[in-house]
C-alpha positions as CSV (number, residue, x, y, z in Angstrom):
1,X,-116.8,91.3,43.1
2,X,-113.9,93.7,42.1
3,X,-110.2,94.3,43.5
4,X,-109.3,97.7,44.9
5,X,-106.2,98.8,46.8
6,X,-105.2,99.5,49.7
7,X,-101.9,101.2,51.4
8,X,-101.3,98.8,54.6
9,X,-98.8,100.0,57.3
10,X,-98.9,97.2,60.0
11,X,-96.9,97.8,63.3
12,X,-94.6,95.1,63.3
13,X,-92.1,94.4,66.3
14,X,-88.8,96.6,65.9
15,X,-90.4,98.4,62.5
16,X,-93.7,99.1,60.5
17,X,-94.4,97.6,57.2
18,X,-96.3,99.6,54.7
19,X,-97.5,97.5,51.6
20,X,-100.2,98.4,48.4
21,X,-102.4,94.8,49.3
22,X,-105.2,93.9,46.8
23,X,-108.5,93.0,48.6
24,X,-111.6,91.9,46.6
25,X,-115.2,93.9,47.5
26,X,-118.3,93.8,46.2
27,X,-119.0,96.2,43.0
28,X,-121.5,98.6,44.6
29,X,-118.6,99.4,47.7
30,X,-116.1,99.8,45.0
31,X,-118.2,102.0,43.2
32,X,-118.8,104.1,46.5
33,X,-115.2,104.2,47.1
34,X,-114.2,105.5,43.8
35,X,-117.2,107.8,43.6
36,X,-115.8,109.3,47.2
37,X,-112.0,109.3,46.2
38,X,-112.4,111.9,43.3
39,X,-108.7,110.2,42.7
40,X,-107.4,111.0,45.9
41,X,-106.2,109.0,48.7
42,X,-109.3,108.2,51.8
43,X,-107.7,108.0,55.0
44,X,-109.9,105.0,57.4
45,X,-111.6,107.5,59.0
46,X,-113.0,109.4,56.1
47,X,-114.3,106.1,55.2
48,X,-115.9,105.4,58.4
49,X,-117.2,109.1,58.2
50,X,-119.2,108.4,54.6
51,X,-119.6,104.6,54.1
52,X,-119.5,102.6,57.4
53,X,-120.7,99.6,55.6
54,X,-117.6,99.7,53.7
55,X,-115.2,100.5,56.1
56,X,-116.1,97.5,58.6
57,X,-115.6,95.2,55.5
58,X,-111.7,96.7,54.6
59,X,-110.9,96.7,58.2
60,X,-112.0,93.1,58.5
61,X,-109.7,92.2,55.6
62,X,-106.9,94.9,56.5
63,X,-106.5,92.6,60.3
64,X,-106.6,89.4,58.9
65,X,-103.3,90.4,56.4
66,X,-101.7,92.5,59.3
67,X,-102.9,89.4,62.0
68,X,-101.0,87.0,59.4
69,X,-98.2,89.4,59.0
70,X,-97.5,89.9,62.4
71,X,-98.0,86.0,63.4
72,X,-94.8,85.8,60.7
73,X,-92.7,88.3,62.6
74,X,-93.1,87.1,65.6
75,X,-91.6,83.4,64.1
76,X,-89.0,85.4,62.7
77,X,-88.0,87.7,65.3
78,X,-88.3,85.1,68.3
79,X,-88.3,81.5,66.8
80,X,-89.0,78.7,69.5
81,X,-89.9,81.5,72.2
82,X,-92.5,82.5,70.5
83,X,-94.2,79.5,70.0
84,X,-96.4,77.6,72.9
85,X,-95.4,74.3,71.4
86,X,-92.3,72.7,71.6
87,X,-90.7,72.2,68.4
88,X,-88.6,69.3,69.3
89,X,-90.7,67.5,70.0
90,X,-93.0,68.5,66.9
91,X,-89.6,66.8,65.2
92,X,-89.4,64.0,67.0
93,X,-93.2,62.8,66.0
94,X,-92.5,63.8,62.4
95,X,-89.8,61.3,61.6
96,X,-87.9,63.5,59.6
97,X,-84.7,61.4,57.7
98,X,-82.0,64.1,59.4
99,X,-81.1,65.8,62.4
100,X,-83.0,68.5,64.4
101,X,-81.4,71.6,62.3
102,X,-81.7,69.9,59.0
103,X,-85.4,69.5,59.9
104,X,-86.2,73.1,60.5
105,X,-83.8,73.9,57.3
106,X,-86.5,71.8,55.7
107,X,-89.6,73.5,57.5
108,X,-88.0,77.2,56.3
109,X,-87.7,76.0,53.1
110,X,-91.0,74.7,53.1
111,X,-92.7,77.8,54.4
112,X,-90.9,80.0,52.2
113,X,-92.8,78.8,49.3
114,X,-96.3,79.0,50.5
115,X,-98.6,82.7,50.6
116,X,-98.1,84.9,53.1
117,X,-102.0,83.6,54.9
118,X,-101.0,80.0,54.6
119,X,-97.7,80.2,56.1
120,X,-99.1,82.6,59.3
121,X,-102.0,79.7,59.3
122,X,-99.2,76.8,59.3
123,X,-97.1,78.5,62.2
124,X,-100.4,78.9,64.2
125,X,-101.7,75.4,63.6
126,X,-98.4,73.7,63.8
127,X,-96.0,75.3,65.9
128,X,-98.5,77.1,68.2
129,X,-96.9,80.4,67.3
130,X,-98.7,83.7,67.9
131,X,-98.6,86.9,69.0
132,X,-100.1,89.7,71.6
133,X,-103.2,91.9,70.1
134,X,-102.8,95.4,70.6
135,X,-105.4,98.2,70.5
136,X,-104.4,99.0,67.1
137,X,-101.6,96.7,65.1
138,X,-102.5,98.9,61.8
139,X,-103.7,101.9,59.7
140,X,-104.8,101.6,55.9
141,X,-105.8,104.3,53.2
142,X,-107.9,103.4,50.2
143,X,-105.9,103.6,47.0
144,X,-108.0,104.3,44.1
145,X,-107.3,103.7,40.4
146,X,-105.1,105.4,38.3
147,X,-106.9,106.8,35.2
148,X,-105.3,105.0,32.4
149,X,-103.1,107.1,30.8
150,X,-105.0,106.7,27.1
151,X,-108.0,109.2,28.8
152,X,-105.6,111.6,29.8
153,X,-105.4,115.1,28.3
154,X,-101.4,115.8,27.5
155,X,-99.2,118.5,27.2
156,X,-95.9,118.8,25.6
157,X,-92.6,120.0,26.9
158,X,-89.3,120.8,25.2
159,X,-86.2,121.3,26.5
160,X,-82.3,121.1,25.0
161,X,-83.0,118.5,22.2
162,X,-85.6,116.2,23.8
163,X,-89.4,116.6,23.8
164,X,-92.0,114.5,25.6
165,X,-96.2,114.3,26.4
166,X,-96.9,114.5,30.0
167,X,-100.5,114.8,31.9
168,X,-101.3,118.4,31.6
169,X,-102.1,119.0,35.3
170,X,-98.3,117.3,36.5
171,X,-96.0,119.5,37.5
172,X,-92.5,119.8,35.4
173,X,-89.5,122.1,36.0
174,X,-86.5,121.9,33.6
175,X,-82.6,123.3,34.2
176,X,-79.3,123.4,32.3
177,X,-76.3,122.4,34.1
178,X,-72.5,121.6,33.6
179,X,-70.9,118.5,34.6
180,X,-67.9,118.8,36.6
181,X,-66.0,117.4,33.4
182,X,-67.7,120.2,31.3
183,X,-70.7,118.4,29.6
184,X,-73.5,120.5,29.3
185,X,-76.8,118.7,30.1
186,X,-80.1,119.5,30.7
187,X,-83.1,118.0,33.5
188,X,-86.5,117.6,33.2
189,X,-88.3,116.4,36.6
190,X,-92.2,115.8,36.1
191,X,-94.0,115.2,39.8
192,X,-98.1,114.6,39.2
193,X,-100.0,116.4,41.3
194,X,-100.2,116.8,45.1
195,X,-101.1,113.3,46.7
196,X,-100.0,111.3,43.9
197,X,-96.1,110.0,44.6
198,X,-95.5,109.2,41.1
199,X,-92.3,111.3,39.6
200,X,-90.3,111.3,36.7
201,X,-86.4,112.8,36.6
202,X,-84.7,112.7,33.3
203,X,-81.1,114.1,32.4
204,X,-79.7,114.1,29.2
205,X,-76.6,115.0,27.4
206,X,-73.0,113.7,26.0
207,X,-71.6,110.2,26.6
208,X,-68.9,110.9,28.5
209,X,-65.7,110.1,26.8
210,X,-64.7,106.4,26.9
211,X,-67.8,105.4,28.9
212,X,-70.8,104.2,27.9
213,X,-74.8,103.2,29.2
214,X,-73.6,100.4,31.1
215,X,-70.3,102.2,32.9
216,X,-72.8,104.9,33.8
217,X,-74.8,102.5,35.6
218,X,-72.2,100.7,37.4
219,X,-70.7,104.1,38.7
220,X,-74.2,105.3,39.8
221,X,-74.8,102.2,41.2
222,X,-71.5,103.0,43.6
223,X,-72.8,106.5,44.1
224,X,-76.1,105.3,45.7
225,X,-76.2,102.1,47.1
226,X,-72.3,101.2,47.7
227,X,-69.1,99.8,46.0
228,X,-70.2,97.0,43.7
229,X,-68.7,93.4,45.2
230,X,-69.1,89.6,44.7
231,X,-71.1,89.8,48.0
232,X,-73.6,92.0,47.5
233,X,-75.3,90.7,44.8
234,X,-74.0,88.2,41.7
235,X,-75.6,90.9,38.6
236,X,-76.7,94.1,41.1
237,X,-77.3,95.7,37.3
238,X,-79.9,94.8,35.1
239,X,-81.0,94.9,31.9
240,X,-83.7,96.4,30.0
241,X,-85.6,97.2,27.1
242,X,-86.1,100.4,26.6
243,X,-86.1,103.4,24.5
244,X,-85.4,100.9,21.2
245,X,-81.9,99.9,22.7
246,X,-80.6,98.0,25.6
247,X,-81.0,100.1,28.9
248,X,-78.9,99.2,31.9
249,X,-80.3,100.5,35.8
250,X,-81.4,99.1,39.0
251,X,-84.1,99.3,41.5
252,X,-83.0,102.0,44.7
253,X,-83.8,101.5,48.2
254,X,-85.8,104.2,49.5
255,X,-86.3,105.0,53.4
256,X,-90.2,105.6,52.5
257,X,-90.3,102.2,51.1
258,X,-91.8,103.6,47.6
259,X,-90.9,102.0,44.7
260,X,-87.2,103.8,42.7
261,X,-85.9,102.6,39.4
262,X,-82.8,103.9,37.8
263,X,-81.5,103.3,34.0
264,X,-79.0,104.7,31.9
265,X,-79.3,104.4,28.2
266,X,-77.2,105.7,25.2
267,X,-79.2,107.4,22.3
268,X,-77.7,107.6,19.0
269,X,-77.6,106.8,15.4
270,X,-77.0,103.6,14.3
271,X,-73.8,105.2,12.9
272,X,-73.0,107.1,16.1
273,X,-73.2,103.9,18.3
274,X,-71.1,102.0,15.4
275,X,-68.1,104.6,15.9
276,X,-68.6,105.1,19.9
277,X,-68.8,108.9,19.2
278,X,-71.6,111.1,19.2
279,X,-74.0,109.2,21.4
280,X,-76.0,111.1,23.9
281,X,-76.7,109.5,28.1
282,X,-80.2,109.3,29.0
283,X,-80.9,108.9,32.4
284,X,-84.4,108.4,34.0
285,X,-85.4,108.2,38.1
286,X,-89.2,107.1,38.8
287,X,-90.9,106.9,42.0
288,X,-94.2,105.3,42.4
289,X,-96.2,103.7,45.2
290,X,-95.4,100.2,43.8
291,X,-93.2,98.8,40.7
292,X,-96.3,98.5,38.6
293,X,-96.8,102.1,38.6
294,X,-93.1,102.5,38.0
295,X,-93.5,100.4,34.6
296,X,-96.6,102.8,33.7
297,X,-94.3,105.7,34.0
298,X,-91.3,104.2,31.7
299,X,-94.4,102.9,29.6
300,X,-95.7,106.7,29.3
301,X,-91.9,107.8,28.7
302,X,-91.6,105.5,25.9
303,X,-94.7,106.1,23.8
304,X,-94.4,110.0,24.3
305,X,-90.7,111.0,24.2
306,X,-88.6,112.3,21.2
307,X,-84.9,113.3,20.4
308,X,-83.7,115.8,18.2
């Protein structure tokens, strides 16, 4: 048996949920799929076209997740009306030490620790929750895998100080540009090649005066997602390791729900960083499908990239 991907948009109530969901098929179907993909995308009915066998079996597995997804978004959406039993008196037999709210605060917290197929199982078997079938309550694409980036031919580009190896067949423009406070800095944006969603923006140039990788982030942060505040989120910027110094960045929001990761990070000599003068701000967006493909991209930024 072997685990493939697929892209799983299921029509949920008042919005549609698109996830990458691992199922497990048999070798020879995997084989078929991968052998059919050429590295692009297969829509379900290109499947069902070529390899019926295999289709049946991903659309088997691709209603039970959107069944169970869809069995949790009705409890969400509608609660006790959307449940055939009647939860009061489901607390009543259970002898729960507390009141009636405390109870379902319990049953919550209970739930939200269990898989997404156990928890749709539990509000089924337990509270008699459920929802209406439609003709069609999803669609799903096969997602094959990403060569690994070890058997991939690269190519170099250099541009104002920095050089980096990228896949020869992705796509890179580069441009020179001023700051409104007069730096002059210089872009590198990498996309891979049409169908893969996978893209790489880079700026680079001087710290601005009396800021520094961490600053940069905060302010971006603003920029993008909103004033930073106590209720929003306790540490909205994180930390990482990255480029043999301490990288600071966040995770965007993105209306396509693809994955977005931001991080600023200062580049210098030890000496430079020792005075606070000299250092240069890298910045890098990545897009992917999913946050695992994000890491391969920061991954394939740090083992090929260079500074002057």
């Amino acid at each position: 048996m072997k685990k493939i991907k697929i892209e799983l948009t299921t029509f949920l109530s008042y919005s549609d949920e698109t996830e990458i969901y691992e199922v497990e098929i048999e070798d020879t179907m995997a084989e078929q799929l991968e052998a059919l993909a050429q590295g692009e995308n297969l829509t379900e009915d290109e499947i069902q076209e070529d390899l019926p066998e295999v289709f049946n079996e991903l659309k088997r597995k691709a209603l039970r997740r959107a069944c169970d997804l869809l069995v949790i978004d009705g409890w969400e959406n509608f609660q006790e009306e959307g449940c055939s039993k009647d939860l009061y008196e489901i607390y009543k037999d259970s002898y729960f030490e507390g009141d009636y709210d405390e109870w379902k605060k319990a049953e919550e917290e209970k739930m939200s620790k269990m898989t997404i197929s156990d928890k749709a199982y539990y509000l089924q078997d337990k509270y008699g929750c459920d929802f209406d079938m439609v003709d069609k309550c999803y669609e799903f694409e096969f997602v094959p895998e990403a060569k690994d980036m070890s058997e991939i031919t690269l190519k170099p580009v250099t541009f104002c100080g920095l050089s980096i190896q990228i896949p020869e067949i992705w796509n890179v423009t580069t441009e020179s540009y001023t700051e409104p406070d007069g730096r002059e800095c210089s872009m590198i944006e990498i996309s891979a090649e049409e169908g893969d969603l996978r893209s790489i923006v880079i700026s680079y140039g001087p710290m601005p005066y009396g800021s520094d990788a961490l600053m940069e982030a905060g302010g971006t942060y603003e920029e993008i997602i909103g004033e930073i505040g106590p209720g929003i989120d306790d540490e909205p910027i994180c930390e990482y390791d990255f480029l043999g110094t301490t990288g600071y960045g966040f995770d965007v929001p993105t209306e396509d729900n693809l994955a977005c990761n931001f991080i600023c990070a200062e580049i210098g000599s030890q000496t430079e960083h020792e005075v606070g003068v000299g250092c240069k701000l890298f910045t890098i967006l990545t897009t992917a499908k999913s946050y695992e493909d994000i890491d391969d991209l920061l991954d394939l930024v740090e083992q090929n990239i260079s500074f002057e």
